[in-house]
C-alpha positions in Angstrom: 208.6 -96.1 70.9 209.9 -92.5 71.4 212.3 -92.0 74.4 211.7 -89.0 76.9 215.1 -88.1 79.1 214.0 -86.0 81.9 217.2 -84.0 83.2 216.0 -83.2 86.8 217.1 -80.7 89.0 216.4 -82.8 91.8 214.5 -86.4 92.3 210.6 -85.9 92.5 209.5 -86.1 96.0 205.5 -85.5 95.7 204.7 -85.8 98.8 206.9 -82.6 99.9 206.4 -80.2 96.8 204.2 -79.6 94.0 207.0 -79.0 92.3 207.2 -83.0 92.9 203.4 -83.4 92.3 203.8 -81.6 88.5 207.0 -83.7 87.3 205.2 -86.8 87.9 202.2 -85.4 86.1 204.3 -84.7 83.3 205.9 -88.3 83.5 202.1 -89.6 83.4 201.7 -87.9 80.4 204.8 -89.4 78.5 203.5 -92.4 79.4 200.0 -92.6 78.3 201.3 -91.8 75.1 203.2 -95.2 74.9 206.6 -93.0 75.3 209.8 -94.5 77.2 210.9 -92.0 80.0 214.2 -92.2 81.3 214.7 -89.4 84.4 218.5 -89.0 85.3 219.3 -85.7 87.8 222.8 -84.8 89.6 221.2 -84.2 93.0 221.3 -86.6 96.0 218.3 -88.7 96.5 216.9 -87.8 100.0 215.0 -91.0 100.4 212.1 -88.7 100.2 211.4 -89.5 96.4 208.9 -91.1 94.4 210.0 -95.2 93.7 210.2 -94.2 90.1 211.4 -97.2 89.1 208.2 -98.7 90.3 206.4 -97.2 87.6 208.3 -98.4 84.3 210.5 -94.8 84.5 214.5 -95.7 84.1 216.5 -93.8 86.4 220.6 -92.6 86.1 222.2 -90.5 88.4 224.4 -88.2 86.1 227.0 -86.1 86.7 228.0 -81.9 86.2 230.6 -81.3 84.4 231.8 -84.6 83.3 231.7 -86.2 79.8 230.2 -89.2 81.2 226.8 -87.9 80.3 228.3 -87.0 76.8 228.4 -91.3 76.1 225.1 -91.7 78.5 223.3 -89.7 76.3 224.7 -90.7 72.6 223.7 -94.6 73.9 220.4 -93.5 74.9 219.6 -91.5 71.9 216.4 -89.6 73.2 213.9 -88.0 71.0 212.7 -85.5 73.3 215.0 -83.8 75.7 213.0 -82.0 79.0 215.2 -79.9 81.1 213.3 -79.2 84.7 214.1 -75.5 85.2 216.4 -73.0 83.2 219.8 -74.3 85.8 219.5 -78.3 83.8 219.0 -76.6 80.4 222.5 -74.1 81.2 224.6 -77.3 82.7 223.3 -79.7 80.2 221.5 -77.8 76.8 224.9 -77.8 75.1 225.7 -81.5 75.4 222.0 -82.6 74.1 222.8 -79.6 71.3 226.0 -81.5 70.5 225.6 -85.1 70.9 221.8 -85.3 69.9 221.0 -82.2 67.7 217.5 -83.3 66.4 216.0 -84.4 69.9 213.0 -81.7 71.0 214.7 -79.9 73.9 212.0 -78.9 75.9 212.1 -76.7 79.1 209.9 -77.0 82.4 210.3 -73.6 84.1 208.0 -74.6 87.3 208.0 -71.1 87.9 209.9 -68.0 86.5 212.7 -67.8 89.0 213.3 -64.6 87.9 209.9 -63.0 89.4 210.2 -64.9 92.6 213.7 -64.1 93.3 212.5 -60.2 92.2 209.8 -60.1 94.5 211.4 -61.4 97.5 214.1 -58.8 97.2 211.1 -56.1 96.9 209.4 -57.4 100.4 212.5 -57.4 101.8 213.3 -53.6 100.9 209.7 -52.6 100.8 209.7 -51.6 97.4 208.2 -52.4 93.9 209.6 -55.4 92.5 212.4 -54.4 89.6 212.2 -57.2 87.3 215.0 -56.4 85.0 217.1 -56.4 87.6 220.2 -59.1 87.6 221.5 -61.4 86.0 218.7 -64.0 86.6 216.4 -62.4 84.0 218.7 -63.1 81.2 219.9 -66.5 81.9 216.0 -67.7 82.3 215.3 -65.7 79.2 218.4 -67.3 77.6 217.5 -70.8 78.3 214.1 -70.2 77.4 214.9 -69.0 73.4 217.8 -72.0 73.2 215.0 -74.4 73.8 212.5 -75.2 71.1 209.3 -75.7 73.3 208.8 -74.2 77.1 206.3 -75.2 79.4 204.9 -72.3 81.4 202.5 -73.2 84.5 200.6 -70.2 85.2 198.4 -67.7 82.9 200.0 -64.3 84.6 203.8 -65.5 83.9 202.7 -66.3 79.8 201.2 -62.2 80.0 204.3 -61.6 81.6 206.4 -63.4 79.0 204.5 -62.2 76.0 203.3 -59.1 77.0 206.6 -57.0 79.0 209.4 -59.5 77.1 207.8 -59.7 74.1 208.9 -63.7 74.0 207.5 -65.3 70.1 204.0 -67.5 71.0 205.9 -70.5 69.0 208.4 -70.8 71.8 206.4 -70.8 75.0 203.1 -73.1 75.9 200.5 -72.4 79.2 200.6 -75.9 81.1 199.5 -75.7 84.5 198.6 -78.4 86.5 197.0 -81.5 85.3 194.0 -82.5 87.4 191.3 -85.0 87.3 187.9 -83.3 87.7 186.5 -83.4 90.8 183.0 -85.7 90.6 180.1 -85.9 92.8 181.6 -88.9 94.6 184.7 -86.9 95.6 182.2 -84.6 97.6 180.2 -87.1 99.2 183.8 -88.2 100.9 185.0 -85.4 101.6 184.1 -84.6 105.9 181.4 -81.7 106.2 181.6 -78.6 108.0 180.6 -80.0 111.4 183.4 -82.2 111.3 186.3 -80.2 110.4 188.5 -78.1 112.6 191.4 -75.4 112.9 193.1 -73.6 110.4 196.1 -75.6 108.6 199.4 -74.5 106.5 201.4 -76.3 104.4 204.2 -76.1 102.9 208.0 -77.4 102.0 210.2 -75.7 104.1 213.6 -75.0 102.0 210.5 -72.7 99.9 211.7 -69.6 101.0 208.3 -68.0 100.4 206.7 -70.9 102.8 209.3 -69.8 105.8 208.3 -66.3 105.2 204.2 -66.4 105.5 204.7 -68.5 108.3 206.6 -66.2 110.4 204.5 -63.4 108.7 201.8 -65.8 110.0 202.9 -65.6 113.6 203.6 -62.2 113.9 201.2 -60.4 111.9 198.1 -62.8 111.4 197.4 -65.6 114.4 197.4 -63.3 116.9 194.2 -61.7 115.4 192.8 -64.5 114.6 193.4 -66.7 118.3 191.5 -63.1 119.8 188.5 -63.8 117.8 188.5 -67.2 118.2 190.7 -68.3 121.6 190.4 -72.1 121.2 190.9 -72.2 117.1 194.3 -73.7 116.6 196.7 -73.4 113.6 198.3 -76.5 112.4 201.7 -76.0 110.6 203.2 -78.6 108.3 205.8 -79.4 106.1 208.9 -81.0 104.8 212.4 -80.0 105.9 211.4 -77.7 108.9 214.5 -77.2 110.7 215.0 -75.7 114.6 213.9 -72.6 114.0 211.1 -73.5 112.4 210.1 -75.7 115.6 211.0 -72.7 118.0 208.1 -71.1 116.9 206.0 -74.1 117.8 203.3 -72.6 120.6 200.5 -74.7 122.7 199.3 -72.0 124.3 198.8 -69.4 121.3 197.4 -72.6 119.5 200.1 -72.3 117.0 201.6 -75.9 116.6 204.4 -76.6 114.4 203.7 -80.4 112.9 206.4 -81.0 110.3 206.1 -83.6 107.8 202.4 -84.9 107.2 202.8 -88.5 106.3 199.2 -87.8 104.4 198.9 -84.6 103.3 195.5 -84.9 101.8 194.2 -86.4 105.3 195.5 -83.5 107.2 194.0 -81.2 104.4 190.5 -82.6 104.5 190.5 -82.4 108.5 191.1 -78.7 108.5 188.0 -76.4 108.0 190.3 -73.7 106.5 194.1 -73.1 104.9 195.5 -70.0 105.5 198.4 -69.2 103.3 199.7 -65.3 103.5 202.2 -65.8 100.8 203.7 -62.6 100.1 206.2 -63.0 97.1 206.6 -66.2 94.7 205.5 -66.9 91.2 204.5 -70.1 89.7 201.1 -71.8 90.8 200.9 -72.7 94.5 200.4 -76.2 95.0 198.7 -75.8 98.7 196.1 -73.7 97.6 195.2 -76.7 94.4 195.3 -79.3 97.1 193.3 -77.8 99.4 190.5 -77.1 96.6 190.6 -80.9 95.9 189.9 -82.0 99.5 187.0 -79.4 99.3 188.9 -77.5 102.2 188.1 -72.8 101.5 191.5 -70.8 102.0 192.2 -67.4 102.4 195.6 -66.7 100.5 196.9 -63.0 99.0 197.3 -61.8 95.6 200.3 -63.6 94.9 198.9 -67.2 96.5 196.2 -66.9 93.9 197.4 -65.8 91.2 197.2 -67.9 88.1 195.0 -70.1 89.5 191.1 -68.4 89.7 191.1 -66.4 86.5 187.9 -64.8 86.7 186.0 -67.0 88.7 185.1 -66.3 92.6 187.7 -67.6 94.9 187.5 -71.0 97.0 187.1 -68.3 99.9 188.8 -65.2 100.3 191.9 -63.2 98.7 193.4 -60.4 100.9 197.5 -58.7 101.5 195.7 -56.6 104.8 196.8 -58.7 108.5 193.2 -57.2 109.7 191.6 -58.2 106.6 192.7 -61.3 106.2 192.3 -62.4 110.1 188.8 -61.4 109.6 187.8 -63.2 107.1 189.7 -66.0 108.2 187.1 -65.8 111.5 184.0 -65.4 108.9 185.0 -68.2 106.8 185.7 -70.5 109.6 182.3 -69.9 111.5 179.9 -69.4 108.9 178.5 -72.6 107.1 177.0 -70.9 104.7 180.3 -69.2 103.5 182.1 -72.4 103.8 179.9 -74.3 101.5 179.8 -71.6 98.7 184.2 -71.2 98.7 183.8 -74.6 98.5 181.6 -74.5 95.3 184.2 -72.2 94.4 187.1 -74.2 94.4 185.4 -77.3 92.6 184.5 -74.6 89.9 188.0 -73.5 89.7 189.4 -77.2 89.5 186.9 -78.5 86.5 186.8 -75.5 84.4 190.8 -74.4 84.5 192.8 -77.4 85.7 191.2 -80.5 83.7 194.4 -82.6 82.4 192.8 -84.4 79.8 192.6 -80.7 78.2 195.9 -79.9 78.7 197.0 -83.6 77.6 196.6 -82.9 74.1 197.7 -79.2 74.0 201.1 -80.5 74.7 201.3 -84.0 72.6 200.0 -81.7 69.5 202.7 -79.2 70.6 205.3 -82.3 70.1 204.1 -83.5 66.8 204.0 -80.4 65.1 207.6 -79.6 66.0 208.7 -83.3 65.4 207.0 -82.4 62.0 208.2 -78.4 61.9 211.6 -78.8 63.3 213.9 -77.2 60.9 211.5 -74.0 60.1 210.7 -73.5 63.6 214.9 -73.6 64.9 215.4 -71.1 61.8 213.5 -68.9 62.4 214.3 -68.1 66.2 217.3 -66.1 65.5 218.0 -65.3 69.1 217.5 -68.9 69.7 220.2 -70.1 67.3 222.7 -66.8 68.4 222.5 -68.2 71.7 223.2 -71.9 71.2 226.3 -71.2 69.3 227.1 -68.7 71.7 227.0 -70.6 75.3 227.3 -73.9 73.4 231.1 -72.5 73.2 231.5 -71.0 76.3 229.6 -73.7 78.4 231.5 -76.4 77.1 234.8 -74.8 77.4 234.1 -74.1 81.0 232.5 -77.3 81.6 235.9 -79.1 80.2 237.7 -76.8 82.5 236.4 -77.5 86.0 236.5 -81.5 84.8 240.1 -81.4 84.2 240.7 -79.4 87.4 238.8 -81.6 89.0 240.9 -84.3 87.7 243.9 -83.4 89.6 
């Protein structure tokens, strides 16, 4: 039986990100396969998590900088190493290099951190987003050529990649998320039209991107929409919404901050329409997947659908413009007719782009073939190899130096 040690950056919680949602996926997968997964991270549990245990997965709460993880992982042995996001691969790619050379070392980006971080800072200045910018570019780039395989979730960041970076095919694979198809008797349970109400957003709060549409949301968007329709409501969830978030919580503008669903496919499926003005982020958005499978239209932006569509019709309506959007929001939420065709959409979207069992064997294939192709495919990524001796000395160096300080 192989082993798979997943080095988190935090514990799963899937009921508060799809960030959460996708690593279980991906721990699914392992295990259909007849794989062991052990998933150790340095991060707190919040008590938010999944009960991972529960499902046959080992868990180990590691430590940074500390050699402890050096013995942890020569006992464990793994054959495939996932890193979830570029910041596990820096902290820990040069231990896994050292202790277990031959594992796979694969990276999970979840989304290019780069392109999110670059196009907040251009909504903030009002500007075009500089994406060579930083030093954030080069240390996701970095990590991505020292790993052998990495996982990217949506279609526009693999152009990106391949296209403006000119990042090698062999290193990089499109795996967004993996979905069951949605079947006729998913629709018949799904609540019609008639009994569906309000307009709903959700979304993890510490998401900087989620903070920002909402406020965008109450400034620029609500207020538009509550004039057309005066008794509509807009339901606001999510998880970690602090005082501020609350503050903006108002009965008589309709606008009603919820926090935390406990179900979020319940409060999905009750809505008649998500509205999700996301103005910078990368990745695919979870919220706009989620309301697709509980047959709920959405009107999102550019940047909300992105990655996920391709070039089928939207499950509703795509739009940056506060009047636009507002408007169609009002059009979508009174006319059936509209409503039942996004809806169409959005199943569409889900069966022809998302299907997991599809995606399944991209990635096992992926594994075997390097398992099989190691030592040609590490050879020939030049950069690869420069970088692994190259941070493999200064990262452990460093490392070694803040455990000794931290000795004293």
């Amino acid at each position: 039986m192989s082993t798979v040690l997943i080095i988190g950056y935090v514990w799963p919680e899937p009921d508060s990100s799809a960030a959460g949602r996708r690593m279980l996926q991906l721990i699914r997968l392992f295990q259909s396969q007849g794989m062991k997964v052990v998933f150790s991270s340095p991060a707190q549990r919040t008590g938010n998590g999944s009960d991972l245990e529960e499902t046959g997965v080992e868990t180990r709460q590691i430590e940074l900088n500390n050699s402890s993880f050096d013995v942890f992982i020569e006992g464990l042995r793994p054959q495939i190493v996932m890193f979830d996001r570029y910041m596990m691969e820096e902290q820990f790619g040069w231990r896994v290099n050292e202790k277990c050379p031959e594992a796979i070392r694969i990276l999970d980006t979840e989304d290019l951190h780069f392109l999110r971080k670059a196009r907040h800072k251009a909504v903030k200045n009002n500007a075009e987003a500089d994406l060579f910018e930083g030093d954030l570019v080069l240390r996701e780039l970095a990590s991505i050529y020292r790993s052998d395989l990495t996982l990217i979730i949506s279609e526009a960041e693999m152009k990106l990649l391949k296209d403006v970076f000119k990042l090698p095919d062999e290193l990089l694979m499109y795996l967004p998320f993996l979905e069951d198809p949605i079947r006729q008797s998913d629709i018949k349970a799904w609540k019609p039209f008639e009994e569906r109400s309000h307009f709903i957003f959700i979304g993890n709060f510490l998401h900087a991107p989620n903070w920002d549409a909402v406020l965008y949301l109450k400034k620029h968007v609500w207020p538009l929409i509550r004039k057309q329709l005066p008794q509509v409501e807009l339901h606001i969830y999510g998880a970690y919404a602090t005082q501020k978030v609350f503050d903006l919580h108002q009965e008589q503008q309709g606008f009603l901050i919820k926090g935390k669903a406990e179900n979020a496919r319940e409060v999905m499926q009750a809505a008649r329409v998500c509205i999700a003005p996301l103005r910078f982020g990368a990745g695919l958005k979870g919220k706009l997947i989620e309301a697709m499978q509980c047959g709920t239209p959405s009107v999102t932006t550019e940047v909300g659908a992105e990655g996920i569509k391709g070039d089928l019709e939207w499950n509703g309506f795509v739009t940056g413009d506060p009047v636009s959007m507002a408007r169609m929001a009002a059009v979508l939420y009174t006319g059936k007719t509209q409503w039942y065709e996004a809806q169409a959409s959005g199943i569409s979207i889900l069966n022809k782009r998302f299907d997991a069992a599809v995606f399944k064997k991209n990635l096992i294939y992926a594994i075997d073939r390097l398992q099989y192709d190691q030592d040609r495919h590490r050879r020939v990524n030049i950069l690869g190899r420069m970088l692994n001796h190259q941070t493999m000395q200064s990262y452990r160096y460093m490392a070694k130096w803040i455990e000794e300080k931290n000795k004293n």
